[in-house]
N, C-alpha and C positions, 0 to 999 in steps of 0.2 A: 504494500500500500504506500501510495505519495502521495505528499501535500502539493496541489494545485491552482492556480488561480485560473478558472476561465478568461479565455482572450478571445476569442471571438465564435463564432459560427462558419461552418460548412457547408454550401449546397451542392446537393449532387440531383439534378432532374432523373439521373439514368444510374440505378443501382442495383445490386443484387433483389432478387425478389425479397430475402429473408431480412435485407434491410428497409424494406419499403416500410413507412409509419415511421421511422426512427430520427433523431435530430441528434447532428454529427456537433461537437462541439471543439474548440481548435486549445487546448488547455496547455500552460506551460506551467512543469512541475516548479515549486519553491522550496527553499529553507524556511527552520526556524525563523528568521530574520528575514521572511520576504521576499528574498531574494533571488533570482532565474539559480533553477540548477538543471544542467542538461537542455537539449531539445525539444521545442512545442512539437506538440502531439497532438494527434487527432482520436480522438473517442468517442464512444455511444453516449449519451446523455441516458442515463437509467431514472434521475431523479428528478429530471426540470428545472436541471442549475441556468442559472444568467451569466452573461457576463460582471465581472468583476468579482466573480464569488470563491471564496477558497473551498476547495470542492476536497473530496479524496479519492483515490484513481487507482486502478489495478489492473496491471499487464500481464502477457502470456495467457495459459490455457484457465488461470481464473477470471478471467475478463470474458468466459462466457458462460459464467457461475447465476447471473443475476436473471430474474424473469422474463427480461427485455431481451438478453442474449445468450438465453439455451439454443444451442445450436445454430448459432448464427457465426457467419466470418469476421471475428472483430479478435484483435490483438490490444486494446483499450478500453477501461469503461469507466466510466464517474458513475460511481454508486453511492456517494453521501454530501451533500452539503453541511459543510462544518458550523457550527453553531457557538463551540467553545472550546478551546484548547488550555488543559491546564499542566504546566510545568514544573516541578521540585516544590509544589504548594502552591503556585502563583498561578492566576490566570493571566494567559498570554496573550488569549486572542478571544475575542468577543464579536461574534457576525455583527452586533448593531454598531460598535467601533469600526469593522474593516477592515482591519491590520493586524498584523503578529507584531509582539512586543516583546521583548526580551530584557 
């Protein structure tokens, strides 16, 4: 699992059948501190994240663990929008804030 930030959207008019209904989301993984780590990537949207939202993401053969993607072609999926992150006692991140804190 990785910490996320949605960055934007995907459209595809012409897609697998097994993707049709599904909304492609374009997410680049973060640090603690916010910060890009690695390559934006593109994933299934499982939960109806937006943009700007710290989402949580999971690649390989669990990324088609979730309802949306049993049996479906996907190497990517946002399956949680994060609501609070808490660290050695401290909360870090609060969705109504928007930002990880350290």
């Amino acid at each position: 699992m990785l910490f996320a930030r949605v960055v934007g959207n995907v459209v595809c008019t012409r897609k697998d059948d097994k993707l049709v209904g599904t909304k492609l989301l374009m997410v680049q993984p973060v640090g603690l501190d916010d910060k890009p780590r690695g390559n934006t990537l593109v994933g299934i949207d499982a939960v109806g994240a937006g943009t700007g939202e710290l989402v949580l993401l999971v690649q390989g053969s669990s990324a088609r663990q979730t309802s949306k993607t049993e049996n479906t072609p996907v190497d990517c999926t946002v399956f949680a929008i994060v609501d609070t992150v808490e660290k050695d006692g401290k909360i870090i991140f609060k969705k109504s804030a928007g930002k990880l804190q350290e």
